[in-house]
N, C-alpha and C positions, 0 to 999 in steps of 0.2 A: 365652800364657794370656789375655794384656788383646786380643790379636784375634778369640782364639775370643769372647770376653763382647760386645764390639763386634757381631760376625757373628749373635750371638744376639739379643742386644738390638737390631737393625735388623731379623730376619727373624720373627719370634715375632709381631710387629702382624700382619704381612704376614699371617701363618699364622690367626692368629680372627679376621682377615676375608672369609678365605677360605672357613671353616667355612658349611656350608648349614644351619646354625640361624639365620638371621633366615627366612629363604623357611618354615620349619615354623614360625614363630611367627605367620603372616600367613595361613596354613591355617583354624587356628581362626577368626581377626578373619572371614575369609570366609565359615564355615559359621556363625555369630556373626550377621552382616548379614544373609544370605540370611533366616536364622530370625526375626529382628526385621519385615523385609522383610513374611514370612508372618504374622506374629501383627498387623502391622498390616492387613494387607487382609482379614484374614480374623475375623470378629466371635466374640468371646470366648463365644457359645454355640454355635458352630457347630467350635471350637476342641476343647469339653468335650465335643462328639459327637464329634469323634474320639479323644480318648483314651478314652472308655469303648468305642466301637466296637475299641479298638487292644485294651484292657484285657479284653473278652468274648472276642475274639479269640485273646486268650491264653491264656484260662479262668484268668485274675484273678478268683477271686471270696472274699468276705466270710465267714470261718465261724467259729462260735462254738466252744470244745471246753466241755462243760458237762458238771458233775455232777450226779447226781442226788441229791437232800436232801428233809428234811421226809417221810422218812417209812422205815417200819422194813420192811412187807411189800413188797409193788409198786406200781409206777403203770404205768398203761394208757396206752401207745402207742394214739392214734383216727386212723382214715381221716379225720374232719372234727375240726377244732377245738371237739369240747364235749362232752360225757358224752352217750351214751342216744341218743336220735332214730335208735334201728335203723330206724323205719317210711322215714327218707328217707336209707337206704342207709351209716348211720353203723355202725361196728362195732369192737372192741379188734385191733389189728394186732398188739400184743404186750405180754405182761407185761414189764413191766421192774424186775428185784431192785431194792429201795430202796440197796445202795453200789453201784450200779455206776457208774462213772467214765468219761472221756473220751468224751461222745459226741458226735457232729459234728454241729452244727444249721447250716440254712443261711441261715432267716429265721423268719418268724414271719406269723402271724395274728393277730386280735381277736375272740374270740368270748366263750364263759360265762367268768364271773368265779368263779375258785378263790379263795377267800381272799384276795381284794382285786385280784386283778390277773386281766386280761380277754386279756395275750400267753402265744400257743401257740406253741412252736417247733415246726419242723419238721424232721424227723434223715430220712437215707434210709438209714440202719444196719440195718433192720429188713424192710426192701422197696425195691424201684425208687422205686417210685412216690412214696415218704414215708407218714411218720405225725406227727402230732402229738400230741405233750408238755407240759401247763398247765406254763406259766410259774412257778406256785407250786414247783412240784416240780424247779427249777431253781435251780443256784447262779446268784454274781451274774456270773459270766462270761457267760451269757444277758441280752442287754437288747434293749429295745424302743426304749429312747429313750436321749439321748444323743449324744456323740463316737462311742462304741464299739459304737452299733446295730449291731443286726442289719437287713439289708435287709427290707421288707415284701414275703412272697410272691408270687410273680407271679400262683398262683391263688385268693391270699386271697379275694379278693372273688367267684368263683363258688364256693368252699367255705364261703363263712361265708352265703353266700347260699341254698344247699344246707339245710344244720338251720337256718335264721331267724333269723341272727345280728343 
């Protein structure tokens, strides 16, 4: 018995260092340097275009789910961010029931002020193309500003330019 524990006790060292877990710990240290390596030659805005390029790529993107509040009939879904201006191609895209819940916005505009506030979300629940929804008639899961914004429209500015925002 006291030979087999001798036999053991001398071959057991032997045996974890024989183990190929040091060679997998020195893996990482390697992709570790390589990436530090990259982050230093590589200037930290040129860094943040590629992860959004990585991120769009993905189709990572930002959306708000928002209810609709503040109001018992409907609110108008608009092709532009603001009431009226049919003469420059503005029109209602949809009634929308005062509970209806979960709708997907994916940014916003700036145009006419509903009761204090001038951001339109924009939901494409209703058509391709979107429509926009005053801000007023939104819970507060819709924001414009903030941590938890929503992105500004990529076509805000030829829509708000559109009715004379």
């Amino acid at each position: 018995m006291k030979f087999f524990s001798v036999i053991v006790t001398a071959l057991l060292p032997l045996a974890v260092l024989s183990t190929p877990l040091q060679g997998a710990r020195e893996a990482p240290r390697e992709a570790i340097a390589a990436a530090d390596k990259w982050h230093q030659r590589t200037p930290a805005r040129s860094r943040i275009a590629v992860r959004d390029a990585e991120a769009e790529s993905a189709r990572i993107h930002k959306r708000a789910v928002c209810d609709i509040v503040h109001v018992v009939t409907t609110v108008d879904c608009w092709n532009y961010p603001t009431h009226g201006h049919e003469s420059d191609g503005n029109y209602v895209i949809k009634h929308i029931p005062g509970d209806t819940k979960n709708i997907h916005f994916a940014c916003y505009a700036r145009c006419e002020n509903v009761h204090g506030i001038t951001a339109w979300y924009l939901t494409s629940k209703y058509n391709e193309a979107g429509c926009y929804v005053p801000g007023y008639y939104t819970d507060d899961n819709c924001r414009s500003t903030g941590s938890n914004a929503l992105p500004r429209c990529p076509s805000a500015t030829s829509d708000e330019n559109a009715v004379g925002c």
